[in-house]
C-alpha positions in Angstrom: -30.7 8.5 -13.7 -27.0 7.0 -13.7 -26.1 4.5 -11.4 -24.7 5.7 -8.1 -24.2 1.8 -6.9 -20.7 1.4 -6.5 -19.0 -0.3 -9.6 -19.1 -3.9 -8.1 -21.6 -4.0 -6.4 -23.5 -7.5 -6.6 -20.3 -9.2 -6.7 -19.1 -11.8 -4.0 -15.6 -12.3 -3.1 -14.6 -15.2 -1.1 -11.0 -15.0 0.6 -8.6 -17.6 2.9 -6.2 -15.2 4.6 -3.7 -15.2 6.8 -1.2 -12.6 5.7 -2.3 -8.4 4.8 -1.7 -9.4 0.8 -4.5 -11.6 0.5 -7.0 -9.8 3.3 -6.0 -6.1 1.8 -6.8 -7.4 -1.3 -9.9 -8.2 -0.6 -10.5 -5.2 1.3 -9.8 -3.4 -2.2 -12.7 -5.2 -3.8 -15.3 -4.9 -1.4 -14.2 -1.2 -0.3 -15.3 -1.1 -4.7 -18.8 -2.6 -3.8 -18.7 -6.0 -3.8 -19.7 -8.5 -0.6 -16.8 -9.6 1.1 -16.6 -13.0 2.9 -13.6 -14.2 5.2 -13.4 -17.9 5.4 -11.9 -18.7 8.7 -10.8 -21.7 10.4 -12.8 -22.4 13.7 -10.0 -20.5 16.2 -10.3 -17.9 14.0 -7.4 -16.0 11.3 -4.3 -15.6 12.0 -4.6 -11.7 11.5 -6.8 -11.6 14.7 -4.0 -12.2 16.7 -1.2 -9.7 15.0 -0.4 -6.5 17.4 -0.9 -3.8 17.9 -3.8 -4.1 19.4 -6.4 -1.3 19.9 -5.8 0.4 23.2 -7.4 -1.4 25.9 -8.1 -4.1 23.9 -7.6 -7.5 22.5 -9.0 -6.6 19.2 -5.9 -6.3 16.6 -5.7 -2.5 15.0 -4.5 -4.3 11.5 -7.0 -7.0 11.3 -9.8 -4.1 12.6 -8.4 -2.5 9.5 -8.2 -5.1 6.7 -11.3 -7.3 8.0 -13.7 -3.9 7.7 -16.6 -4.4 6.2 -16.4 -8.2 5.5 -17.9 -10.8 6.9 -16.8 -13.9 8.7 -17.7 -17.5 8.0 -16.0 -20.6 10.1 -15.2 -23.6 7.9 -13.8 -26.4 8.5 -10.9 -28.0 6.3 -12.2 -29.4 3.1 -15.5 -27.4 3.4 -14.9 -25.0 1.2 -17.0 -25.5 -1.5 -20.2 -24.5 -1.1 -19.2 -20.7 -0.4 -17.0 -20.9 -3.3 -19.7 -22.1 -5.9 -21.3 -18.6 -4.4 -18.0 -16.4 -4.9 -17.1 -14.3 -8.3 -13.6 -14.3 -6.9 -11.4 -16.6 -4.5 -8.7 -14.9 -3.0 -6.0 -17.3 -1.3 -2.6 -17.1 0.5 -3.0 -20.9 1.5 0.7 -22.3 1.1 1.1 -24.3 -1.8 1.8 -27.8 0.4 -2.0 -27.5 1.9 -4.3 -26.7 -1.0 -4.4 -29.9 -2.8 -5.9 -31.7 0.2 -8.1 -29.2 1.4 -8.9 -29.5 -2.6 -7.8 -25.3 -2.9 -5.2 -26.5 -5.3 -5.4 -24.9 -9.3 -7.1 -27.9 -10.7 -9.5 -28.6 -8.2 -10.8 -25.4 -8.2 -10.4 -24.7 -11.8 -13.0 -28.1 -12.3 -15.3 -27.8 -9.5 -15.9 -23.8 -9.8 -15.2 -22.8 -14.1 -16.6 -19.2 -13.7 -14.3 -18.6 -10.8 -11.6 -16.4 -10.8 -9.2 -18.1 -8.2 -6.4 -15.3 -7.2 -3.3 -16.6 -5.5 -1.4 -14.7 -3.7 2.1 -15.7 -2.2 5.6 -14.8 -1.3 7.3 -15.8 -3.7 4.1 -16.9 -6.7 2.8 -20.5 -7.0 4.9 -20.9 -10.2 8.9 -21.6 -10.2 11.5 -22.6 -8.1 11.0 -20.6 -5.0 7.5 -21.3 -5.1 7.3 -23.1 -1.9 9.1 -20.4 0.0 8.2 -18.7 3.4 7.9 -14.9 3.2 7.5 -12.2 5.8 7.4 -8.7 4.5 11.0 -8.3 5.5 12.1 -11.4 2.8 10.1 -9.8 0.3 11.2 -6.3 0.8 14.8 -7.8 0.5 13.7 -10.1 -2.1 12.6 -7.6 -4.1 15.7 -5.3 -4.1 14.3 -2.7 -2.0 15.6 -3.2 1.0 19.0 -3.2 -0.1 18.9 0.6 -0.7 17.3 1.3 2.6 18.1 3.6 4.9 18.6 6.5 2.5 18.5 9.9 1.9 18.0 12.2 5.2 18.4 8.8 6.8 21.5 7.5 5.8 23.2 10.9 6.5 21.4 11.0 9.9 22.2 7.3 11.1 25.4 6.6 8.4 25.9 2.9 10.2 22.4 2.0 10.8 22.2 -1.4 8.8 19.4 -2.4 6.3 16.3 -2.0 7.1 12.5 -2.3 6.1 9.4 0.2 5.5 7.3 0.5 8.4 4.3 -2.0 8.1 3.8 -4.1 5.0 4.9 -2.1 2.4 5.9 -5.5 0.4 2.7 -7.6 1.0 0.4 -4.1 0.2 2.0 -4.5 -3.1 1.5 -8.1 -3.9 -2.1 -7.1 -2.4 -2.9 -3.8 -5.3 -1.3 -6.6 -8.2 -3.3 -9.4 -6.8 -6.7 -7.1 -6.6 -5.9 -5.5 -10.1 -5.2 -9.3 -11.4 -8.7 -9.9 -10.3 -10.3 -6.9 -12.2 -8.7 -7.7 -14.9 -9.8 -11.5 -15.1 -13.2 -10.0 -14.1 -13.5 -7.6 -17.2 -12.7 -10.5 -19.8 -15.3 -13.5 -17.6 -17.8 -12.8 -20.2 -15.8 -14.2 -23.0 -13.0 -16.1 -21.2 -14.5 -18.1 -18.0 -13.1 -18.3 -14.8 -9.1 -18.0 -14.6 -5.7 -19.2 -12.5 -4.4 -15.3 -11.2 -1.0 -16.3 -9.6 0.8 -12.9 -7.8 4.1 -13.4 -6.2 4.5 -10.2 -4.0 8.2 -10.3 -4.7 7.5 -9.5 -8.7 5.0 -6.4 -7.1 7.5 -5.2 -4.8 10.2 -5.3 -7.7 8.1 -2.7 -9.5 8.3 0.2 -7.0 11.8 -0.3 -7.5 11.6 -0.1 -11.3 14.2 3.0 -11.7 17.0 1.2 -9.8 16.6 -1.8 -12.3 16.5 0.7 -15.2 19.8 2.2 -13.5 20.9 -1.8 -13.5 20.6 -2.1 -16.7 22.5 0.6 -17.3 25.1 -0.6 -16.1 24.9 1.5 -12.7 24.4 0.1 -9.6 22.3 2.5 -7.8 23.3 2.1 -3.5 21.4 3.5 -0.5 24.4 6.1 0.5 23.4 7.6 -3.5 20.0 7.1 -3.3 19.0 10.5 -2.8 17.7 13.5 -4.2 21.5 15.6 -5.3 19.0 18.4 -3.5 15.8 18.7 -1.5 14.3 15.5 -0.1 13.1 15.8 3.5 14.5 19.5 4.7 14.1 19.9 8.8 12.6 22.7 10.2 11.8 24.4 13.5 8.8 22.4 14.5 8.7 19.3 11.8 9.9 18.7 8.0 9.1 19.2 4.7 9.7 17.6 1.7 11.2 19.6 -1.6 11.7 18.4 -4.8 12.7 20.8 -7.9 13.0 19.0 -11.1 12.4 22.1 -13.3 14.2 25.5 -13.9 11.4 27.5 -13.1 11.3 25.4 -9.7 14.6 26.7 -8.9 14.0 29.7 -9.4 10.9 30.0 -7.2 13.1 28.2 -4.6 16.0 31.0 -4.4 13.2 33.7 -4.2 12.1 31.6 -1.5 15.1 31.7 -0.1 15.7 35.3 -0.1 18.3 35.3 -3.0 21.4 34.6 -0.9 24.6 35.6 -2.7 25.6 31.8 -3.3 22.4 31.2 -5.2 23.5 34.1 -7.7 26.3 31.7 -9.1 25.6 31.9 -12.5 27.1 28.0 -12.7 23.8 27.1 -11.0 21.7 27.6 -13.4 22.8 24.3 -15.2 20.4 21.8 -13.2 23.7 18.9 -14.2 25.9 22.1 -12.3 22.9 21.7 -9.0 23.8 17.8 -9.1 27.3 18.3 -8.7 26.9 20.5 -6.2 23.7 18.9 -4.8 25.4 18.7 -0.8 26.5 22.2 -0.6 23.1 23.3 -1.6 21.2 21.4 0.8 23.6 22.4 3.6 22.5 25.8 3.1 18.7 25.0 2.5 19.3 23.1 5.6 20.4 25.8 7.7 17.8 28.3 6.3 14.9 26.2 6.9 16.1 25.4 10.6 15.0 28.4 12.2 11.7 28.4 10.2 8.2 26.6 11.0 6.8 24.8 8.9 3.5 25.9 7.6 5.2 29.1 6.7 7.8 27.8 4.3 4.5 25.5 2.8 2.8 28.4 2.2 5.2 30.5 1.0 6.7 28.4 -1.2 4.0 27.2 -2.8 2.9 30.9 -3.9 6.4 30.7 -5.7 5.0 27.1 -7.1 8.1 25.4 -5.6 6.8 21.4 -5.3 7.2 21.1 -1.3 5.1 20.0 1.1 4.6 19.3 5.1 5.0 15.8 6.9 2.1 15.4 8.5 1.5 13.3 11.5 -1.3 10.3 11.7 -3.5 12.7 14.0 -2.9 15.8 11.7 -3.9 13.4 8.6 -7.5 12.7 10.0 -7.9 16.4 11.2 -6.8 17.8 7.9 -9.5 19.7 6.1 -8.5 18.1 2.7 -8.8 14.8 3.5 -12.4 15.8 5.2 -13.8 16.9 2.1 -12.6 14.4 -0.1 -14.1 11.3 2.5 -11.1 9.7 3.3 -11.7 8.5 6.6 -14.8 7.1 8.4 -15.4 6.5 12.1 -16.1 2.5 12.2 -17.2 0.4 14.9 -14.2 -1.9 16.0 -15.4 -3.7 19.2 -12.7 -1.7 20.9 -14.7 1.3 20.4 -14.9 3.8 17.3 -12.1 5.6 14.9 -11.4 7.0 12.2 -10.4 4.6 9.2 -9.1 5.1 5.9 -11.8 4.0 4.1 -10.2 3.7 0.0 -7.1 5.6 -1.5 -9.3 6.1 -4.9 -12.2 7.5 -5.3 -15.2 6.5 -8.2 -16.5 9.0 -10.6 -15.6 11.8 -7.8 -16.8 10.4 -4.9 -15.7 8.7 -1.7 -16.4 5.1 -0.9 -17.8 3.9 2.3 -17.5 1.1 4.5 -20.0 -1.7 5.4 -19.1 -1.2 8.7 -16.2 -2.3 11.2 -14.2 -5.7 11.4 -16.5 -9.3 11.4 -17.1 -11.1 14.8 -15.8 -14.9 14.1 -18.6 -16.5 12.3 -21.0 -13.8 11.8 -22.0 -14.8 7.7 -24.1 -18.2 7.8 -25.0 -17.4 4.2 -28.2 -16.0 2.5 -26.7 -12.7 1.7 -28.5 -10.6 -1.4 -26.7 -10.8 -4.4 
């Protein structure tokens, strides 16, 4: 019979966080299988305190998020070592000025604990000159380029003079926390042969990567800006009751979009069926997808258009997400226990050989793990 345990399963991981990159890396792992254990000063991690809060509550929605499944211990400065002679994998946002005398430092750890893979995760990296830099996710997003070509699209033509601005939520830290979570697999897959290892993420070098075309661009020798940053044609298209998104990248795309689109005599130019021709005229075109799509809902340009196989699809809203039949049958959500009452969480954005994960259960009350746990 094959082995339906999830793929970590048996594993510990042991993580001081008080920023989303090091908890939602964690939250990867032990969403994978592996026994999760937040190490908490005695008032408790920062992240229990960050709004918003559940409704009616005091209990925070991210930390309810990021925290599910784990478990809590209190300890107190210095006491670290017991749970991390336990732990596979360390995960750490501690700033590097603290770690040395709360002996969290790379040495310290490396000596005490040689199997252990110790993942830091900061800012800015534990290595070079900005190294002892402060971060929020709006530094890192700007750090990291991507904020420089934000608002754009739809956006930009919406709200022209709006300045720079961020992602909603923490885009740039979720990114240091996918590197710094893949960092640990990685280390994991080579412990056999190598030991324990030093995993430094900076969450400005992950954030850079979702940003790879621009630097591409860069080099170049174009500098890409937020008022170009757009699809010539397409993007987000609104409609009567909501928006869609449209993207054609191949001929045949184009052509199922101006059957779509009822063949309007300016789609019969034959100079449009050079795509560099579509670029050029990439406005005009949306203009009049624009003013097609205006008068339409919705689910009936989806599902026409994708009979046509033209790549477009709906916006949905949070509470259409969780009530969408697709997500259902693939698992993605699971109504967990929050102490502000239950809902429904996004449990893993991957699946394992076809199946959903599932949670453990809902966030830890302070100090719930006092050891012991099966292996």
């Amino acid at each position: 019979m094959p082995d339906s345990s999830p793929p970590l399963s048996g594993l510990r991981i042991a993580v001081r966080a008080s920023g989303v990159a090091a908890a939602y890396a964690a939250r990867l792992l032990s969403t994978m299988g592996a026994e999760a254990i937040l190490l908490e000063p005695a008032e408790g991690s920062p992240l229990r305190c960050e709004p918003p809060f559940l409704p009616g509550s005091e209990v925070s929605a991210l930390f309810a998020y990021l925290a599910a499944g784990m478990r809590s211990a209190v300890v107190p400065d210095g006491g670290f070592g017991g749970l991390l002679s336990e732990a596979d994998v360390f995960i750490d946002d501690t700033p590097l000025a603290e770690r040395e005398a709360l002996g969290l430092d790379e040495a310290t750890v490396a000596r005490r604990h040689p199997d252990l893979i110790h993942v830091s995760v900061l800012p800015f990296g534990a290595h070079g000159p900005k190294a002892h830099w402060k971060g929020t996710d709006i530094t890192v997003l700007h750090a990291s380029g991507e904020g420089y070509l934000l608002p754009n699209g739809l956006s930009c033509e919406l709200f022209p003079g709006r300045p720079p601005v961020k992602v909603y939520g923490h885009f740039a830290e979720l990114q240091g926390s996918i590197a710094a979570a893949l960092g640990a697999l990685s280390a994991l897959w080579v412990r056999p042969e190598a030991g324990g290892q030093y995993v430094d993420v900076a969450s400005q070098d992950a954030a850079l990567a979702v940003g790879a075309f621009a630097i591409q661009r860069l080099g170049d020798g174009s500098v890409e800006h937020r008022v170009e940053r757009s699809f010539r044609y397409g993007g987000v298209i609104p409609c009567a009751d909501g928006y869609v998104e449209l993207l054609t990248l191949e001929q045949r795309q184009w052509h199922g979009l101006v059957e779509l689109l009822g063949k309007p005599d300016w789609s019969q130019d034959p100079a449009l069926e050079d795509s560099l021709e579509r670029s050029r005229q990439g406005p005009v075109i949306n203009r009049h997808i624009r003013e097609w799509a205006s008068s339409r809902k919705v689910e009936d340009i989806v599902r026409e258009g994708q009979k046509l196989s033209v790549p477009l699809a709906k916006y949905y809203t949070p509470a259409e997400v969780v009530r969408d039949p697709h997500e259902q049958v693939r698992g993605l959500f699971q109504p967990v226990e929050t102490g502000a009452g239950v809902f429904d969480m996004l449990v893993s954005p991957f699946q394992f050989d076809g199946a959903p994960f599932a949670l453990r259960g809902g966030p830890p009350a302070l100090g719930d793990y006092t050891g012991g746990a099966a292996r």
